[in-house]
C-alpha positions in Angstrom: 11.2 -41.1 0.1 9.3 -43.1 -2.0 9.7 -44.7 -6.0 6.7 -43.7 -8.4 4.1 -46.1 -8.8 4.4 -48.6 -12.1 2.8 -51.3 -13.8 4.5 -54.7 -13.0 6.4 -55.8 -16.0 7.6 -59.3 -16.6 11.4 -59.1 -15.8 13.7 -59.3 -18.9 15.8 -62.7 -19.5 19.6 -62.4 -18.9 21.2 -61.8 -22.0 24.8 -64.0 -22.4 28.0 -62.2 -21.2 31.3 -63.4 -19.8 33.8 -62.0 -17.4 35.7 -61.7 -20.4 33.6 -59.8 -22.5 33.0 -57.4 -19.2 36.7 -57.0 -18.9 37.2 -56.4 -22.4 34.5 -53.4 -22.3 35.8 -52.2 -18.9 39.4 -51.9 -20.7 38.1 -50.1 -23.9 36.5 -47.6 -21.6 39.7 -47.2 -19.8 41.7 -46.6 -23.3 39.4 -44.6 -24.6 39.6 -41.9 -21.8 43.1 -41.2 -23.4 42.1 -41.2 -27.0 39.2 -38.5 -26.1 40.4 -36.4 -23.1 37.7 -34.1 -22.8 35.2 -36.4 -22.0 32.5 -38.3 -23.3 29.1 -35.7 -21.8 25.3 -35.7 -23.2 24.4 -32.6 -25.2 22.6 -29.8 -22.9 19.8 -28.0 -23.8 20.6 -25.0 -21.8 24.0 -24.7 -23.1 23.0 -25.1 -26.8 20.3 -22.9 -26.5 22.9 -20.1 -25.9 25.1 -21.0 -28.6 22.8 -20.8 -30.9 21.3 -17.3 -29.6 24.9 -15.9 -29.0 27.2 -17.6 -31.6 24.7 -18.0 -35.1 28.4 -17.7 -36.6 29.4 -21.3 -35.3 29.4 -24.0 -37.6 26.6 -26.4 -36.7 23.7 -23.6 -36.2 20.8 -25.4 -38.3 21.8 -28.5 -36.1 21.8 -26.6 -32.7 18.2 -25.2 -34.0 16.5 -28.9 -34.7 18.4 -30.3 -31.6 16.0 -27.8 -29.7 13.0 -28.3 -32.3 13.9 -32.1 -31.2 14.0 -31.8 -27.7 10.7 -29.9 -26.8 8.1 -31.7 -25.1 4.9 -32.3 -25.9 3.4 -29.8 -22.9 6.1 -26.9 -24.3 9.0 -27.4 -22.0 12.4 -28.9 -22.8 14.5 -30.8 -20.0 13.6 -32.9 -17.0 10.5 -33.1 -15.0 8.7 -30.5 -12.4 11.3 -27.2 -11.6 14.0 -29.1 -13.8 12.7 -28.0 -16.8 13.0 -24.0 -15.7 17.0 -23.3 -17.0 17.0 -25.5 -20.4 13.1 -24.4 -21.0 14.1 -20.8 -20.6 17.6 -20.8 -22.6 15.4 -22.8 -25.7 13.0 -20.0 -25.7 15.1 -17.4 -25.4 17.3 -18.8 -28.5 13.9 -19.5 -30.1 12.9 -15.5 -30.0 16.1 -14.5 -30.9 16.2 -16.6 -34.2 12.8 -15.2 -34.7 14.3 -11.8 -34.3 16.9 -12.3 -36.5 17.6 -14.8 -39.4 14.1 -17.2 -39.6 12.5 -17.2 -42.6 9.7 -18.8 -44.4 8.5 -22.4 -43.2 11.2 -21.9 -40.1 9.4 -19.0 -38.7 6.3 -20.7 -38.7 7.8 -23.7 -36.7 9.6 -21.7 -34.7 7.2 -19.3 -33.6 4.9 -21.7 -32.4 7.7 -23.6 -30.5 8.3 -20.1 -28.5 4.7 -19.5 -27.9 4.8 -22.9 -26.4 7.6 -22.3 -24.4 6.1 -19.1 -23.1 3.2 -21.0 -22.1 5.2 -23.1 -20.0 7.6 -20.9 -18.6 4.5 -18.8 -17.2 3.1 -21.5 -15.6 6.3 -22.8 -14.3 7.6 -18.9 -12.7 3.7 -18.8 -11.2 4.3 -21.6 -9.0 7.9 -21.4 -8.2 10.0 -20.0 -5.3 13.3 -19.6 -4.4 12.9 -23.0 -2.0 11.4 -25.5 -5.2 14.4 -24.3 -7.1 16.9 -27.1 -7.6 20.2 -26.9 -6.3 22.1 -26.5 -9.2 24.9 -24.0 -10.2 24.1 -20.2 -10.7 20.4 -21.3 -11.1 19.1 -18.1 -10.1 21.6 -16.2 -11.5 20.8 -17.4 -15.1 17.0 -17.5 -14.9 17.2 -14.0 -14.1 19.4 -13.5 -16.7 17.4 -15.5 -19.5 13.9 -13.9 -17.8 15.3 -10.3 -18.8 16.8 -11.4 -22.4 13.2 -13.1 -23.1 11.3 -10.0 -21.7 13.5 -7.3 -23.6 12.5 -9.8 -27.1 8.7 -9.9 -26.4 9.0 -6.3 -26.0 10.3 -5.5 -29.4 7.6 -8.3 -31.1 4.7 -6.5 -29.2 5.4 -3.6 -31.9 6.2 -6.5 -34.9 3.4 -8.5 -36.3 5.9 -10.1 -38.3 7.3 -11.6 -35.6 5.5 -14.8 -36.1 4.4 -15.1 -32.3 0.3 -14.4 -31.6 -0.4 -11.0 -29.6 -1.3 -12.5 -26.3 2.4 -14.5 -26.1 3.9 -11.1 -27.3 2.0 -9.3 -24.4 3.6 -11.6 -21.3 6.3 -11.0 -19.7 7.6 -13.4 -16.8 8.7 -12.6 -13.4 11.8 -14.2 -11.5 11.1 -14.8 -8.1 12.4 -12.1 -5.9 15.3 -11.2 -5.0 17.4 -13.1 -8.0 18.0 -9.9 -10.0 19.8 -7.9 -7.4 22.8 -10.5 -7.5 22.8 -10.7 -10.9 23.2 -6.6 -11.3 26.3 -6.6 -8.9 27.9 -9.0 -10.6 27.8 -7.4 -14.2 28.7 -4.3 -12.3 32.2 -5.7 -11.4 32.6 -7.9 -14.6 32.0 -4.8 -16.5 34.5 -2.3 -14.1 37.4 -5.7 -15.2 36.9 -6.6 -11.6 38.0 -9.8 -11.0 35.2 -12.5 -9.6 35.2 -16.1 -8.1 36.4 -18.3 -10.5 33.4 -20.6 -10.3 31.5 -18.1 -11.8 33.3 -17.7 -14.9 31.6 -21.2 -15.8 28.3 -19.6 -16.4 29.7 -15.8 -17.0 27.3 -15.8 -20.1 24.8 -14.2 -17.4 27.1 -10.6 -17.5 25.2 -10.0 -20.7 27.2 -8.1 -22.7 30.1 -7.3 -20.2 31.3 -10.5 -20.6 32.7 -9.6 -24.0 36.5 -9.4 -23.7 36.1 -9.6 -20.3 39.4 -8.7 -18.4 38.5 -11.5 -15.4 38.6 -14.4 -18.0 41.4 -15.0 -20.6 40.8 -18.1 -22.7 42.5 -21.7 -21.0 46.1 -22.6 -22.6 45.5 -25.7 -23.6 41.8 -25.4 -24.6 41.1 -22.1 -25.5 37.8 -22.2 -23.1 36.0 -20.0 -20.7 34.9 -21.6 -17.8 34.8 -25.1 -19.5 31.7 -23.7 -21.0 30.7 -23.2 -24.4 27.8 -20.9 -23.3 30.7 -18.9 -21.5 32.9 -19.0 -24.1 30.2 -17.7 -26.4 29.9 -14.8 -24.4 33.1 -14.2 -23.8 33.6 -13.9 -27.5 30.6 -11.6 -28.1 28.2 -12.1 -31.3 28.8 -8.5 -33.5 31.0 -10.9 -36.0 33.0 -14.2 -36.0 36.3 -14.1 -34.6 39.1 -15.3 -37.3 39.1 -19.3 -37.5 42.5 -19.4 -35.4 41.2 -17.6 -32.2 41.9 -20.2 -29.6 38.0 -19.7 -28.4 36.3 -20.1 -31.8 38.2 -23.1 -31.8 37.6 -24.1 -28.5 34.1 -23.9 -29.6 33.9 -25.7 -32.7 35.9 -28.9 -31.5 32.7 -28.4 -28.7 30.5 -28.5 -31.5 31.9 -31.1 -33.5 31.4 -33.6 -30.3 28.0 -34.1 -31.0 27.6 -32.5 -34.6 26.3 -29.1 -33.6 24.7 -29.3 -30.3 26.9 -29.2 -26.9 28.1 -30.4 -23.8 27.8 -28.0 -20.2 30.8 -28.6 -18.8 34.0 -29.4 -21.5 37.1 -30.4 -20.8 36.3 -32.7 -17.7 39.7 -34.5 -18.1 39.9 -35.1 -14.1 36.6 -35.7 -13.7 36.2 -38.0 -15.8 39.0 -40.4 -15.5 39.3 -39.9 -11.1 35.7 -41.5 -11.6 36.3 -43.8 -14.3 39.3 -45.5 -12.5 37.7 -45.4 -9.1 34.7 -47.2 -9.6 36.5 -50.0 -12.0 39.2 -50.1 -9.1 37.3 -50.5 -6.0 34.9 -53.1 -7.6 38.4 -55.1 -8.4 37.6 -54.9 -12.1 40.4 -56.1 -14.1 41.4 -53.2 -16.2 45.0 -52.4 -17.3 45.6 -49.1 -16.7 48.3 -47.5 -19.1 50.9 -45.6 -17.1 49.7 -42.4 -18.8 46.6 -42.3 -17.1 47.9 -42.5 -13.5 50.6 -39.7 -14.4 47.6 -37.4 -15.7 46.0 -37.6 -12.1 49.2 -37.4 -10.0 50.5 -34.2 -12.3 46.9 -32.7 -12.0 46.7 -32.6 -8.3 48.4 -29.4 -6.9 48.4 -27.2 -3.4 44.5 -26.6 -3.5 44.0 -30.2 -5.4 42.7 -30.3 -8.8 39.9 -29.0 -11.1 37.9 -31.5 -12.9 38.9 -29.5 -16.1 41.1 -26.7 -17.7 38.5 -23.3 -16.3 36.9 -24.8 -13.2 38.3 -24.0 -9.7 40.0 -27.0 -8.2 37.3 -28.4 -5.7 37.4 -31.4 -3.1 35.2 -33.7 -4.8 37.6 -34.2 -7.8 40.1 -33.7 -5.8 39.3 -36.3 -3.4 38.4 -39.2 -6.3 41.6 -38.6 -7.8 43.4 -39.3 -4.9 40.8 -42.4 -4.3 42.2 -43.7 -7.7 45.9 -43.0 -7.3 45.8 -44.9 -4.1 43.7 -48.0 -6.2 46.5 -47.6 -8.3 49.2 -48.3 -6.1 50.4 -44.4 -6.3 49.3 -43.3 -3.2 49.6 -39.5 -3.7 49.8 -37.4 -0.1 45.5 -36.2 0.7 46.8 -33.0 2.5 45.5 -30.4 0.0 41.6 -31.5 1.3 42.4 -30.1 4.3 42.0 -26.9 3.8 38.4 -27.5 2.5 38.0 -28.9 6.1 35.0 -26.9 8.1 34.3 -27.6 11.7 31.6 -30.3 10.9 32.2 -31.3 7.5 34.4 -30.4 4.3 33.1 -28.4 2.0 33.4 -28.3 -1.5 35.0 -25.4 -2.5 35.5 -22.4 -0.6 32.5 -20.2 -0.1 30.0 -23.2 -0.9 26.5 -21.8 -0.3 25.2 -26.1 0.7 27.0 -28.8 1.6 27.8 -31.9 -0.4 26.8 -35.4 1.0 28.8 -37.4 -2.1 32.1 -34.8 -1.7 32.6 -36.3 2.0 31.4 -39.4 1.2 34.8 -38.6 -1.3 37.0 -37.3 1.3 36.4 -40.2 3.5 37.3 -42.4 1.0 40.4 -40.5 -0.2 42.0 -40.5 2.9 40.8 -43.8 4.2 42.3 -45.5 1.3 45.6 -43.7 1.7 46.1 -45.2 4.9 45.9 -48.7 3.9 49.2 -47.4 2.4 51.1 -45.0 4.9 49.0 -46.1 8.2 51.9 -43.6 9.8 50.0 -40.9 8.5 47.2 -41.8 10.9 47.5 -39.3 13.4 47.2 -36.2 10.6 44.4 -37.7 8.8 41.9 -39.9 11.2 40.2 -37.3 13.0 39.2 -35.5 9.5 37.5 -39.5 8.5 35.9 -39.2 11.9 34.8 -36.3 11.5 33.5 -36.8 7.2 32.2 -39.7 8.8 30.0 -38.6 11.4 28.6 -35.5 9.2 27.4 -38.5 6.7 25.6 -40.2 9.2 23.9 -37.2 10.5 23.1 -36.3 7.3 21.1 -39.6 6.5 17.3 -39.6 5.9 14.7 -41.5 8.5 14.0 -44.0 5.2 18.1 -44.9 5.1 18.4 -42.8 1.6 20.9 -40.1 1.0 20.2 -37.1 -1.4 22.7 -34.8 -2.7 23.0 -31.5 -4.2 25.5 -33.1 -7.2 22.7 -35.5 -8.5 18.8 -36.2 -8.9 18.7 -39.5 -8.0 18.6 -40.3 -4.5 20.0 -43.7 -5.5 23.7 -42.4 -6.3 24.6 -40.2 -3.1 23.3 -43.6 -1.5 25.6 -45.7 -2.8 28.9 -42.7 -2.3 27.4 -42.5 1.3 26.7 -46.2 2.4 30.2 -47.9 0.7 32.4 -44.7 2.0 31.0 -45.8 5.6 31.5 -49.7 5.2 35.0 -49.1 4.1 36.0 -46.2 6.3 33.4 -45.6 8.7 33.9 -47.9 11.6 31.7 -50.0 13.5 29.3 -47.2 14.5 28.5 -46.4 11.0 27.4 -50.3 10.3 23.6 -49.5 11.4 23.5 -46.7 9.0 24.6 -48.8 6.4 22.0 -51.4 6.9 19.4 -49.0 6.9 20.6 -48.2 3.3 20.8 -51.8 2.2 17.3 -52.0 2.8 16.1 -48.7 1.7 17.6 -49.9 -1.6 15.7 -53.3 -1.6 12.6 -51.8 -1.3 13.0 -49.4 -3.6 13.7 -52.1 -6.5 11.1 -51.7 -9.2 8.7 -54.7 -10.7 11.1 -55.2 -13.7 14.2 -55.8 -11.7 15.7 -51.8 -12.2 15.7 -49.2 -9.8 15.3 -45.2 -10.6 13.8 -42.0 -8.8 11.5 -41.0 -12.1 11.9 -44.3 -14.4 14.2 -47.2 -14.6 18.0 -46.7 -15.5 20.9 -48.5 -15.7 22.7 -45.9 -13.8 20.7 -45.6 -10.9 20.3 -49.7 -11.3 24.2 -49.9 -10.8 24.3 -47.6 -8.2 21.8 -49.3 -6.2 23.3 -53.0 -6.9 27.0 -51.2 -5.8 24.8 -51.0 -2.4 23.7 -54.4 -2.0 27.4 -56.2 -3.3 29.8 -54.0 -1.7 30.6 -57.2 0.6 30.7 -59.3 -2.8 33.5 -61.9 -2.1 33.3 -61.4 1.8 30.8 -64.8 2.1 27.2 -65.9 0.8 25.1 -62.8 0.3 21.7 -63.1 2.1 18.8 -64.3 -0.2 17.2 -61.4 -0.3 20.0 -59.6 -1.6 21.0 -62.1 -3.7 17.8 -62.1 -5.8 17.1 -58.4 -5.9 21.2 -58.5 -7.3 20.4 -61.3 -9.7 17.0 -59.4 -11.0 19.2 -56.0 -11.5 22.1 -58.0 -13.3 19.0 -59.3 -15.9 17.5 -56.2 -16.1 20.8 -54.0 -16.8 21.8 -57.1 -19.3 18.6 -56.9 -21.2 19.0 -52.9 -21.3 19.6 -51.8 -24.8 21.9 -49.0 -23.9 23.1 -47.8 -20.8 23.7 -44.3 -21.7 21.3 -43.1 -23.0 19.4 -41.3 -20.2 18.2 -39.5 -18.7 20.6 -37.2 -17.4 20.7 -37.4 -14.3 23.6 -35.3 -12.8 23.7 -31.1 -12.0 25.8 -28.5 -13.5 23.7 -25.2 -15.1 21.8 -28.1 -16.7 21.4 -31.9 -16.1 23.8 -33.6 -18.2 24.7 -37.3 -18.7 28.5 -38.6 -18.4 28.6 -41.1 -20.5 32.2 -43.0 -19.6 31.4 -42.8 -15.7 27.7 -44.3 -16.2 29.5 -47.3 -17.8 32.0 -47.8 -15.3 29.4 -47.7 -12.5 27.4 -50.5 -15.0 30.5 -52.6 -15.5 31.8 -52.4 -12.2 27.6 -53.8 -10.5 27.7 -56.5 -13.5 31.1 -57.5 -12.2 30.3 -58.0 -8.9 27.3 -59.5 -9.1 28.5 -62.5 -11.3 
């Protein structure tokens, strides 16, 4: 793997900031994961784009509109870079046409026509070149482009007879083609939503593709405590339907306007993330010996969350090992060891999968599981004989799993940076001495990479992927002098994430139906490389 080429850039002086000042932010983030307990995630393009094509009713529509008139880039797409763009480009278009269709009126429809025609532009030349291999791995991503393909097709048809429409003839005239093969899934899938069927829970997270079977849809009911579908607003949506707003005290209306209210009309993905959230929070303060005080509420919500099959990271998700297994990691931080056993059956005979039925396998989930278990240990080293051979075993898979240039990539993340930094510190800790090679090879993969301003990042420079990559290098921090090398490339991270001028602010980096930015864990991976590098 290789970083993009740059421009040296002289690297940015250090601003001023004490351990104090670190610890103070580190224990305001901790707080504040109580005081906001669905969790602090970037606003999605994809997932906004179907509120505002399926729920016009919700407060916040005029906002949800601009956020995508906001968002588009200059070459027509919305979202990330190469293939990433295909899921928000296609849900912005889509919600584009079907404003155009519907409400838009005067200088909108002008706008927004030619935003749509510029989205159809790209969205034809991205379909032309893709296959089912470029795709990224991210969840149900060929389920909803076939989805949104057919919704924009079935729109252009109807403008091809409406010269009102706003768009030109030749846009009104194409009609895009999924690759093959992704529309006979999505047809068997409506079939059983729309006989009340029950399906795999993961896939009420994006049941928005069921069209409109998902309305009232007897395999979803609305969460208890959030009113959700899924943890999805786009779900939720559907679920709903869009003839006419439901009354103000339906549990999903509400569900979806406390969504909305999060970032004033556009949404998150995935919301709760409760687990989530705080397992990774806690976890990556904890094992970089941050000093945070953690209230007693906090370690209850993990210990409570964690049942036979382990937990969810939120209210509508299928419990999974990955939370499951960073919980755990924290409790044990904590001094609340709480009993791994529920990851075992995720156990496969080479590796441990993520949830059951996982079409992949997840580098940064065993990466989790080896560190779950492995800290548990320290605590009940009786409970050796159950657990070790699964470590061995998460341990080994890893290190097959490595790349000739010392890199890990992983199907949870873009950057290459942070299943590097799960991999490499989940073998120094828990992998033994054969793994030590392997983290070596990562140690210097990571000082290569570092960019001529002092950051490091796959398509640009970000603090996240500058902590991750620092989290690398001073995992020993405290163990003895570092080596020079390491020492400088440390001290040129810890003045360029100093200098940064936020350390959230993206891009999003991180895969759900879109890419999506969480906000608290970024600044727990950035508080816990700035503390160890002091």
């Amino acid at each position: 793997m290789s970083v993009q080429d740059e421009k040296p850039s002289e690297p940015r002086a250090a601003a001023a900031v004490s351990a104090p000042d670190l610890a103070e932010r580190a224990n305001t983030l901790v707080t504040g994961l109580l005081a906001d307990p669905w969790g602090r995630m970037s606003p999605s393009v994809y997932e906004t784009g179907r509120l505002v094509a399926l729920a016009p009713w919700l407060t916040g529509h005029r906002e949800r509109l601009g956020h995508l008139a906001g968002t588009q880039r200059p070459d027509g797409g919305w979202g990330a870079p190469g293939a990433y763009a295909l899921v928000p480009t296609l849900s912005a278009t889509d919600a584009i046409l079907t404003e155009l269709g519907g409400g838009a009126s005067g200088t909108d429809r002008g706008v927004l026509a030619r935003s749509a025609a510029r989205g159809l532009d790209t969205l034809t030349g991205l379909l032309d070149r893709l296959t089912a291999q470029t795709v990224p791995d991210m969840p149900a991503v060929e389920l909803i482009s076939a989805y949104l393909t057919e919704r924009i097709n079935d729109r252009l048809a109807g403008f091809a007879d409406s010269p009102s429409a706003g768009l030109g003839l030749r846009q009104a005239r194409i009609r895009l083609r999924a690759p093959d093969g992704w529309n006979a899934e999505l047809g068997r899938i409506r079939s059983l939503v729309g006989a009340g069927h029950p399906v795999p829970e993961k896939l009420l997270h994006a049941l928005e593709i069921a069209g409109p079977a998902a309305r009232r849809a007897a395999c979803a009911r609305p969460g208890p405590r959030t009113g959700g579908i899924g943890a999805s607003p786009a779900a939720t949506a559907a679920w709903l339907g869009a003839d006419a707003p439901p009354p103000p005290a339906d549990p999903a209306r509400r569900f979806l306007e406390r969504a909305a209210a999060q970032h004033g009309g556009p949404v998150p993905c995935g919301i709760p993330v409760t687990v989530f959230e705080r397992a990774w929070v806690l976890s990556s303060l904890l094992r970089s010996a941050v000093p945070v005080s953690v209230p007693p509420a906090l370690t209850a919500s993990l210990a409570t969350a964690i049942g036979a099959s382990g937990t969810p990271a939120g209210e509508g998700l299928p419990a999974d090992a990955d939370t499951t297994s960073v919980a755990l990691h924290a409790l044990a931080l904590l001094g609340s060891p709480h009993e791994p056993d529920s990851l075992l059956q995720y156990e496969l005979p080479d590796h441990f999968c993520t949830w059951e039925g996982e079409q992949g396998a997840s580098v940064t989930t065993n990466a989790h599981v080896l560190d779950a278990f492995g800290e548990f240990l320290k605590h009940r080293p009786d409970a050796r004989a159950r657990y070790a051979p699964s470590m061995v075993k998460a341990a080994r898979w890893l290190q097959s799993r490595q790349h000739p240039d010392g890199s890990w990539t992983d199907r949870w993340h873009v950057s290459p940076y942070y299943a590097t930094a799960c991999a490499a510190l989940a073998l120094r800790h828990f992998g033994g001495v054969a793994a030590g090679g392997h983290v070596r090879r990562a140690e210097q993969w990571v000082l290569d990479g570092q960019r001529a301003d002092g950051s490091w990042g796959w398509w640009t420079g970000t603090a996240e992927e500058t902590a991750h990559a620092m989290l690398v290098l001073l995992s020993t921090a405290g163990r003895g002098p570092l080596p020079p090398r390491v020492r400088a490339a440390a001290d040129r991270g810890r003045a360029w994430l100093l200098g940064a001028p936020a350390w959230t602010d993206g891009p999003a980096l991180w895969h759900d139906k879109d890419l999506y930015l969480p906000g608290a864990i970024v600044e727990a991976s950035v508080l816990s490389a700035l503390h160890l590098a002091r």
